[in-house]
C-alpha positions in Angstrom: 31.4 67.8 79.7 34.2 65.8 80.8 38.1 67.0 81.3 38.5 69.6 78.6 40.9 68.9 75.7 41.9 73.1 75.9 40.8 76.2 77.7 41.4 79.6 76.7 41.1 82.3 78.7 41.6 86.0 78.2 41.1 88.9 80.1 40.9 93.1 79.7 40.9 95.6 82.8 41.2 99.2 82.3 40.7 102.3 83.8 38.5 104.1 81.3 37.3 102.9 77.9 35.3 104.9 75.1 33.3 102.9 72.5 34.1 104.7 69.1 32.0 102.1 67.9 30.0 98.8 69.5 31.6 95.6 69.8 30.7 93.0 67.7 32.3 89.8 69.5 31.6 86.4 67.9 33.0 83.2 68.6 32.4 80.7 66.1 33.3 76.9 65.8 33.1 75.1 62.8 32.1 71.3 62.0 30.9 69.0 64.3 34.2 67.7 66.0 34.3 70.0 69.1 32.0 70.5 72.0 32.4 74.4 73.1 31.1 76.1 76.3 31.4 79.9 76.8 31.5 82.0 79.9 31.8 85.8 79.9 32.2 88.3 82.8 31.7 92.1 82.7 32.2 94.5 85.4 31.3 98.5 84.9 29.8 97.6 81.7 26.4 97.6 80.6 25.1 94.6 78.2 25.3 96.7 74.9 28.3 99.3 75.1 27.2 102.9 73.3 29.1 104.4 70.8 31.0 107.9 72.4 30.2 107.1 75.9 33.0 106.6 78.2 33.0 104.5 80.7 35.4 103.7 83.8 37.3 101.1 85.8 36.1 98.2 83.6 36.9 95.0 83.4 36.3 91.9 80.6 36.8 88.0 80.9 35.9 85.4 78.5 36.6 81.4 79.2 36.2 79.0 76.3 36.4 75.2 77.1 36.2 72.4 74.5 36.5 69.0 74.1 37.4 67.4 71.0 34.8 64.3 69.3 36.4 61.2 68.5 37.2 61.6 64.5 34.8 59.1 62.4 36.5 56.0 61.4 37.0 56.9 58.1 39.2 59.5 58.4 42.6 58.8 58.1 45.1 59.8 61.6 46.9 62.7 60.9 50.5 63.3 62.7 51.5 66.7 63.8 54.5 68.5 61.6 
């Protein structure tokens, strides 16, 4: 992948958590006019969180980087509002 057109990044550090229930996380793109990659850091945390257990000085980081395709050429430009 080249430059990225964005990045988003977003982060959660806490002290203690309790999973009432597990995480479902999903990312999802749609169409076929963006290249995504995904990175995700987890410190104190197992892979699969259990429900009721508690667990301490955690910390959660997820980094999504895409670049936009070129549009085909039959789609008309579009100008922002």
């Amino acid at each position: 992948m080249s430059l990225p057109d964005f990045e988003i990044n977003a982060s959660l550090r806490g002290d203690e958590l309790t999973s009432r229930t597990p995480p479902d996380p999903d990312t999802r793109s749609e169409g076929d006019a963006l290249t995504l990659q995904r990175q995700e850091t987890r410190l104190g945390l197992p892979p699969r969180m259990e429900p009721g257990r508690r667990y301490r000085d955690i910390s959660i980081g997820r980094r999504l980087v895409g670049q936009l395709r070129e549009a085909p050429a039959d789609l008309p430009e579009q100008t922002p509002p």
